[in-house]
C-alpha positions as CSV (number, residue, x, y, z in Angstrom):
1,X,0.0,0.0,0.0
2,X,2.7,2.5,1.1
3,X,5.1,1.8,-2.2
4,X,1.6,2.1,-4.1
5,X,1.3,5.8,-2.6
6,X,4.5,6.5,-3.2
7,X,4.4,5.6,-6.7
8,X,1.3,7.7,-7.3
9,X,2.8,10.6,-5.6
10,X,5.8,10.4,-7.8
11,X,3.8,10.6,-10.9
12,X,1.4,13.6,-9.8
13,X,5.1,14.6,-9.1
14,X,6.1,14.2,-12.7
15,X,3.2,15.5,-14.5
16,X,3.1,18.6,-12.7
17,X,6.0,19.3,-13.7
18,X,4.6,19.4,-17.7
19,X,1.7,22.3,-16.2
20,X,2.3,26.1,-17.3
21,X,3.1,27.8,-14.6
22,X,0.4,30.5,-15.2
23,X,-1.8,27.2,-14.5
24,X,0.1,26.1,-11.5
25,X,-0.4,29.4,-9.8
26,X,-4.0,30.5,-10.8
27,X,-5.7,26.7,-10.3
28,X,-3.7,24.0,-10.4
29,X,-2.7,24.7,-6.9
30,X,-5.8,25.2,-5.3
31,X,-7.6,21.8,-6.0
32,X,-6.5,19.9,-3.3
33,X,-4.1,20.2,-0.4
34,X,-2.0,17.3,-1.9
35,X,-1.4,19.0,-5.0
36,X,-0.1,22.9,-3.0
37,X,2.4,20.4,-1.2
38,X,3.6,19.0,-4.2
39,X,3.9,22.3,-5.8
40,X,5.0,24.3,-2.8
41,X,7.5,21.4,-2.3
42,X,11.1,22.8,-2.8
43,X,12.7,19.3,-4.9
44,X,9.3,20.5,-7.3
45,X,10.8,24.5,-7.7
46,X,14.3,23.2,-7.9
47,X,13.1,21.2,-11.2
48,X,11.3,24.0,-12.5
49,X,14.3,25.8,-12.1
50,X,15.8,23.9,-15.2
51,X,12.9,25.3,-16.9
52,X,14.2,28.6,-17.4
53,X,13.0,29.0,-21.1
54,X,10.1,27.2,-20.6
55,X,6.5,28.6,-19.2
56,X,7.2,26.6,-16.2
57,X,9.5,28.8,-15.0
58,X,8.0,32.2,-14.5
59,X,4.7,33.9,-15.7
60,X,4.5,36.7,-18.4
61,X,5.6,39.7,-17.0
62,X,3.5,42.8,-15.1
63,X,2.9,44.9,-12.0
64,X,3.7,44.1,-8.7
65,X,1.1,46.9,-7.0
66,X,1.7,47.5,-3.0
67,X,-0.3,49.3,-1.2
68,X,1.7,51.4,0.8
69,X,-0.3,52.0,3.7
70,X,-2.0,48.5,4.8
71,X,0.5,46.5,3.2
72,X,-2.9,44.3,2.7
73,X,-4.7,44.2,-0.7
74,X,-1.4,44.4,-3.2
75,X,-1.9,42.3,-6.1
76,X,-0.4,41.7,-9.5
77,X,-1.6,42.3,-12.9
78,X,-0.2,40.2,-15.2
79,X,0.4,42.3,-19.0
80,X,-2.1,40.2,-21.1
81,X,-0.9,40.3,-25.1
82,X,-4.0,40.1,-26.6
83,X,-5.6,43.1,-25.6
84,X,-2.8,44.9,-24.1
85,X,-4.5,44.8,-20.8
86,X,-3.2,43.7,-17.3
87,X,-5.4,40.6,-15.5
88,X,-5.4,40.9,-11.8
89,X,-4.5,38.2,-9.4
90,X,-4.7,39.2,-5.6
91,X,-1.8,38.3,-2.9
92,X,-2.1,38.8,0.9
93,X,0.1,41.5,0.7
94,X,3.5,41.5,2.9
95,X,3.8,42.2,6.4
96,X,3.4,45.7,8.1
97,X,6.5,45.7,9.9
98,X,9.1,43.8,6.9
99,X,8.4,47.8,5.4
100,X,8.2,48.8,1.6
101,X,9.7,47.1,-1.3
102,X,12.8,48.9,-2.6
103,X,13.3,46.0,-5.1
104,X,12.6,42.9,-7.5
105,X,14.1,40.6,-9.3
106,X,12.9,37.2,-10.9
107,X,9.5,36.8,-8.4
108,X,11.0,37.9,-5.3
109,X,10.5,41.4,-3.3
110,X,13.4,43.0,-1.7
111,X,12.0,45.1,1.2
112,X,13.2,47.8,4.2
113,X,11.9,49.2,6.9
114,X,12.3,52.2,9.2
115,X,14.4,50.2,11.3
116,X,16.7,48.9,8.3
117,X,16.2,45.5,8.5
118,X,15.8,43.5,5.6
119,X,14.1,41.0,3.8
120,X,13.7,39.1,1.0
121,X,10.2,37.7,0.3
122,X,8.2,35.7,-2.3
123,X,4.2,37.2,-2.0
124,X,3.1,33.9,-4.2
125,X,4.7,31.3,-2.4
126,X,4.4,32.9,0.8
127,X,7.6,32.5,2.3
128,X,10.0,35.0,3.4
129,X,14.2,35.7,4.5
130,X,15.5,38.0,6.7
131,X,18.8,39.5,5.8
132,X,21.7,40.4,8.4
133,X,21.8,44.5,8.6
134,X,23.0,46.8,6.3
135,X,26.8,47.6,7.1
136,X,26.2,51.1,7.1
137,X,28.3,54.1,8.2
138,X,25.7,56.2,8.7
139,X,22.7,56.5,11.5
140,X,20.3,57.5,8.4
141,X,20.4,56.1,5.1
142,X,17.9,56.2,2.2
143,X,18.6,52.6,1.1
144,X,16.3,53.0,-1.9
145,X,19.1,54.3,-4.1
146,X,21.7,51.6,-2.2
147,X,20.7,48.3,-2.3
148,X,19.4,45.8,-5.3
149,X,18.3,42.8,-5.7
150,X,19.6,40.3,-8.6
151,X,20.1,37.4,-10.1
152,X,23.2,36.3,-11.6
153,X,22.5,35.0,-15.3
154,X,25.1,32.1,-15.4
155,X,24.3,30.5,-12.1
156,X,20.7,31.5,-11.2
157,X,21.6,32.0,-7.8
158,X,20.1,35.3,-6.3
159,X,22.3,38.2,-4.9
160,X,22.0,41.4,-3.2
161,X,24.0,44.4,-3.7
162,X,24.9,47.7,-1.2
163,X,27.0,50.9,-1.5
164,X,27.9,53.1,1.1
165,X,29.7,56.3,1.7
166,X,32.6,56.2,4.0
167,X,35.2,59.0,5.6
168,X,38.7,57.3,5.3
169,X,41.6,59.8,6.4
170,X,39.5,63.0,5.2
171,X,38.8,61.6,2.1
172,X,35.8,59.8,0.6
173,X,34.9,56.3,-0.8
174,X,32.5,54.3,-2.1
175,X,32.3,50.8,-0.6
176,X,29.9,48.4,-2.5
177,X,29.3,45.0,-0.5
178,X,27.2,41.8,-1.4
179,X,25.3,39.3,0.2
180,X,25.0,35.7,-1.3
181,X,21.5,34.2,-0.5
182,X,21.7,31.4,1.1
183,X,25.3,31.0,1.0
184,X,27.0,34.1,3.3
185,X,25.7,34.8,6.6
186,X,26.5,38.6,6.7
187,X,27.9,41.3,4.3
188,X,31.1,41.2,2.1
189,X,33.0,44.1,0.6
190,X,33.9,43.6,-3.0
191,X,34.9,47.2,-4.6
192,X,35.9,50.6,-3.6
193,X,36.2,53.5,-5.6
194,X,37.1,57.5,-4.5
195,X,35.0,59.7,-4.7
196,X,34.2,63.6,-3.2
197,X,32.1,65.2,-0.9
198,X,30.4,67.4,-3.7
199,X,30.1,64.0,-5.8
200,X,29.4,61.3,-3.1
201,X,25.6,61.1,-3.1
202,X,24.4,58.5,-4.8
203,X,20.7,59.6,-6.8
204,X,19.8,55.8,-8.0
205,X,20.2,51.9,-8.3
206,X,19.4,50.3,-11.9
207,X,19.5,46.8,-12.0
208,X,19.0,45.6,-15.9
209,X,17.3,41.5,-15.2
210,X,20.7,41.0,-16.7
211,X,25.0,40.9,-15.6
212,X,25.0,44.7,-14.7
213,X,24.1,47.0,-11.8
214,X,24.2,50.9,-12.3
215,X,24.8,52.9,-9.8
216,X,23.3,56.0,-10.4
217,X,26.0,58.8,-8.6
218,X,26.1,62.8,-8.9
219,X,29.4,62.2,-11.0
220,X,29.2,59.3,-13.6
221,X,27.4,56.4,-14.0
222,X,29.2,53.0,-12.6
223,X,28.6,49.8,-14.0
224,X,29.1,46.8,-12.1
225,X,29.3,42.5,-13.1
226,X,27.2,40.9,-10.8
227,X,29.0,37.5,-11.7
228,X,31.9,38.3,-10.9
229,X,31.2,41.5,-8.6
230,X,33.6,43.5,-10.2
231,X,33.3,47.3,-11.3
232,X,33.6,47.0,-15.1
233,X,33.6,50.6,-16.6
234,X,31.4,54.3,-15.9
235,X,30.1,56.2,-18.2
236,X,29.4,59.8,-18.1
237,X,25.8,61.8,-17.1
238,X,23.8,63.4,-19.8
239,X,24.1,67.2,-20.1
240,X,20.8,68.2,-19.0
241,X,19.2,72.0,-19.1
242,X,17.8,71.8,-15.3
243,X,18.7,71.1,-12.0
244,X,15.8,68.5,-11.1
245,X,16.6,65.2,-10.6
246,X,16.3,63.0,-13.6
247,X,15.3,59.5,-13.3
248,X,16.9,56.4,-15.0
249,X,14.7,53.9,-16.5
250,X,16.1,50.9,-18.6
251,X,14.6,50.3,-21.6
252,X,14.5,47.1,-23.5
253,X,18.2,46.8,-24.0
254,X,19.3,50.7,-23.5
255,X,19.3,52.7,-20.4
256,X,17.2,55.9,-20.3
257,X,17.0,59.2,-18.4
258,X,13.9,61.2,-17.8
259,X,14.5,64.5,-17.5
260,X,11.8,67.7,-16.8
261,X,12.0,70.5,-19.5
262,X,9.3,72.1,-18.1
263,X,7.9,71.6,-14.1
264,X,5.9,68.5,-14.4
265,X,4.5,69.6,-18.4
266,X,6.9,67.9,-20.4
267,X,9.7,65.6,-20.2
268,X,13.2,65.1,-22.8
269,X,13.9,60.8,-22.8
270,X,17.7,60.6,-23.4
271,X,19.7,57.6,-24.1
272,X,23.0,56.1,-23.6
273,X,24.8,54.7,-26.7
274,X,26.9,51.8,-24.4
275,X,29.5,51.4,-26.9
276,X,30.8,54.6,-27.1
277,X,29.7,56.2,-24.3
278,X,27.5,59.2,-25.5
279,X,24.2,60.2,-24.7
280,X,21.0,61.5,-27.4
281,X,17.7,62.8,-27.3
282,X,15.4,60.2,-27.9
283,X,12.0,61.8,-27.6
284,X,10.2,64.3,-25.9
285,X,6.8,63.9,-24.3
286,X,4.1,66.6,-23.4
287,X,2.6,68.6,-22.4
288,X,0.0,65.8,-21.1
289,X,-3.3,66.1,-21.1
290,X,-4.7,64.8,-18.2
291,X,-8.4,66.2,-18.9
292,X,-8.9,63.4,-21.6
293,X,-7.2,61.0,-20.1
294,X,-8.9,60.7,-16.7
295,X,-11.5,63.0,-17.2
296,X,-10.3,65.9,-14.4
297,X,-8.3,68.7,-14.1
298,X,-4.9,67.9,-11.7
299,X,-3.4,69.7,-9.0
300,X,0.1,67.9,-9.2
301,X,2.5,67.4,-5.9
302,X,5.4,65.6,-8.1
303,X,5.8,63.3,-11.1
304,X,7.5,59.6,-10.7
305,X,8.5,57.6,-13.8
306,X,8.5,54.0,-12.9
307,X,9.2,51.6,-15.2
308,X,9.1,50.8,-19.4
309,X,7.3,48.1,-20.4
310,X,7.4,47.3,-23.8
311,X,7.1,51.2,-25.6
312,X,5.2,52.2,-22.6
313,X,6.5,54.8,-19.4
314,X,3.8,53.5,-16.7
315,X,4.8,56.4,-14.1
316,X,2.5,58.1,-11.2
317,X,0.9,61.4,-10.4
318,X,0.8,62.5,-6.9
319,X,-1.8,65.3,-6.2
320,X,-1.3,68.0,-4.0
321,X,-3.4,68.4,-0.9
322,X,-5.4,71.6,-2.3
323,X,-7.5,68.3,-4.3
324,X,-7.3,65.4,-1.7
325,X,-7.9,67.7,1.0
326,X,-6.1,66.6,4.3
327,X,-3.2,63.5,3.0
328,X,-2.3,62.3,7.0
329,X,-4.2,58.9,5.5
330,X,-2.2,58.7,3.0
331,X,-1.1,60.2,-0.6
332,X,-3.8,60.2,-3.6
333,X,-1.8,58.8,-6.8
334,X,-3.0,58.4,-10.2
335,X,-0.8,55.7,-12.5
336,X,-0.6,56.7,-15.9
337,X,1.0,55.1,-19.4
338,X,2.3,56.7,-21.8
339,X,3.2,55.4,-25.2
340,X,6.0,57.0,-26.8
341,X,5.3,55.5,-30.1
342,X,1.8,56.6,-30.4
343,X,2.3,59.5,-28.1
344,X,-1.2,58.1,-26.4
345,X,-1.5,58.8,-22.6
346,X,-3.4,56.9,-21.0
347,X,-4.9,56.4,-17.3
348,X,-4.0,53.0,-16.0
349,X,-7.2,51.6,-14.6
350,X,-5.8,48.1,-13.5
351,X,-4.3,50.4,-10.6
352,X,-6.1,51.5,-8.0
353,X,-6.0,55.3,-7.3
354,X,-4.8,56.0,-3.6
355,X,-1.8,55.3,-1.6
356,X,-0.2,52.9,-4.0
357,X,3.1,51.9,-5.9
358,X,4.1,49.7,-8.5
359,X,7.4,48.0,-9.5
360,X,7.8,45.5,-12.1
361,X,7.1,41.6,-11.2
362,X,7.2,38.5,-12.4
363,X,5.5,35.6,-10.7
364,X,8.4,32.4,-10.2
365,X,8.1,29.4,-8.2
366,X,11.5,30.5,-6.6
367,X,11.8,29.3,-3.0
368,X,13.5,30.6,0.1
369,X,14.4,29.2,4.0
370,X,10.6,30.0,5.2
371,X,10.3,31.8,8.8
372,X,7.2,31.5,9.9
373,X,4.9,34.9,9.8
């Protein structure tokens, strides 16, 4: 009887491995408790990491959408080809205290709170790592722009990547560290590089999905290998006509900046040839009009591009408290996409307007040492 059970359980074993995972994750998983073990089971996501062509690996890509203020109610909507819609599928959300995300990479969130601890979390699988504390210098830190979370192409093993700013015999350095998930038990130093006081601060941290990390600094652009955790080359900023902040974006195979020509109307896309170095105006976008995209007149606090998918900038419109009245519950935004082929804008329905971000997600059956909630 027991070698007949284990035979059968073996071949549910099998033949789930031959499911889409879109399937696995929307139904297959919920029709009996038998079947979530076999799929939760982590000799079942270690095969399906062999699948990394295959649909059995990850889903189609989308939106990871938190809500910043319960943590409760995020969900992901899933960019559907057909229509060029986005299909919703709710998660519990993450808890309160593990903070907001300030990463993702491959199906897993990389998240900080106010306290600076760590982890490293998958929403659809339910499980969750925490991460020894940043090494930091400093008693405040804005590790949004710091720390990143990847996956090294060759190996698949996941990685997660921090600079900080250090005072070494009046001069200043950057120090970039790693920690290897499920290998190292704390932080490693792997780099340093001189810098100034007038050129220390660091504005952002692009990770491609590929080899290479930028790190986004007030003087250059560095490039890092995340294989082999090495500084590679820089690369110069784009000369920009205006003192706001850009943002970088990568796009497709390129990386982008977003710059402001004119306060929140319209916005220069510039991009960085990698191969020799220079940067060129790529498009230029606006003034928007919001009127007949969501039907109202804005009052805009700031402007936050967050992401290309495909040809479209999916970025979000905080409004100012003269329209939302008092914010203490939290900040009104309104997602948008614009399509810089059509020049369409568009509101983003799939998104709920209210205290809400988005970061780009895919689903992945990726595992990690579970610590019970």
């Amino acid at each position: 009887m027991i070698s007949k059970l284990l035979l059968f359980e073996d071949l549910r074993f099998h033949i789930l491995t031959f499911v889409p995972l879109n399937s696995l994750l929307h139904s297959t998983r919920y029709v009996c408790k038998s079947w979530a073990a076999t799929i939760r089971n982590s000799q079942f996501v270690e095969v399906c990491k062999h699948h990394e062509r295959s649909q059995l690996a990850r889903s189609k890509p989308g939106l990871y959408v938190q809500n910043l203020m319960t943590r409760s109610n995020s969900y992901f909507l899933e960019f559907n080809d057909s229509n060029g819609q986005f299909e919703r599928t709710y998660f519990l959300g993450t808890p309160q205290r593990m903070g907001d995300i300030i990463g993702t990479c491959d199906g897993l969130l990389l998240l900080s709170n106010f306290n600076k601890r760590i982890f490293v979390v998958n929403p659809l699988l339910k499980c969750w790592l925490r991460i020894p504390p940043f090494p930091n210098s400093q008693k405040y830190i804005q590790v949004t722009c710091r720390c990143t979370i990847v996956r090294v192409p060759r190996t698949g093993n996941f990685k997660l990547f921090f600079v900080d700013v250090r005072k070494i015999h009046n001069s200043f350095q950057y120090v970039f560290y790693v920690h290897r998930i499920g290998i190292d038990r704390s932080w490693t130093v792997i780099a340093r590089q001189e810098t100034s006081l007038q050129q220390h601060y660091l504005w952002q941290t692009l990770y491609t999905g590929g080899n290479d990390i930028y790190w986004i600094t007030k003087k250059e652009v560095i490039v890092m290998d995340v294989d082999r955790e090495i500084i590679i080359r820089g690369y110069p900023l784009p000369h920009l006509p205006n003192s706001l902040i850009p943002k970088y974006l990568w796009m497709g195979n390129r990386l982008s900046c977003i710059a402001s020509k004119e306060f929140y109307r319209t916005y220069q896309i510039f991009i960085l040839d990698l191969d020799s170095g220079k940067w060129s105006l790529y498009h230029e976008m606006g003034p928007f009009d919001y009127v007949s995209a969501c039907g109202q007149e804005l009052q805009i606090l700031f402007v936050a591009f967050r992401l290309w998918i495909n040809d479209q900038i999916i970025f979000k419109v905080a409004l100012s408290k003269n329209l939302i009245g008092d914010i203490s519950s939290g900040q009104k935004n309104i997602h948008f996409g614009y399509n810089v082929k059509t020049r369409q804008l568009t509101m983003n329905e799939g998104i709920d307007v209210g205290d809400f971000d988005v970061w780009f997600h895919i689903n992945s059956l990726v595992s990690l040492p579970s610590t019970p909630t």
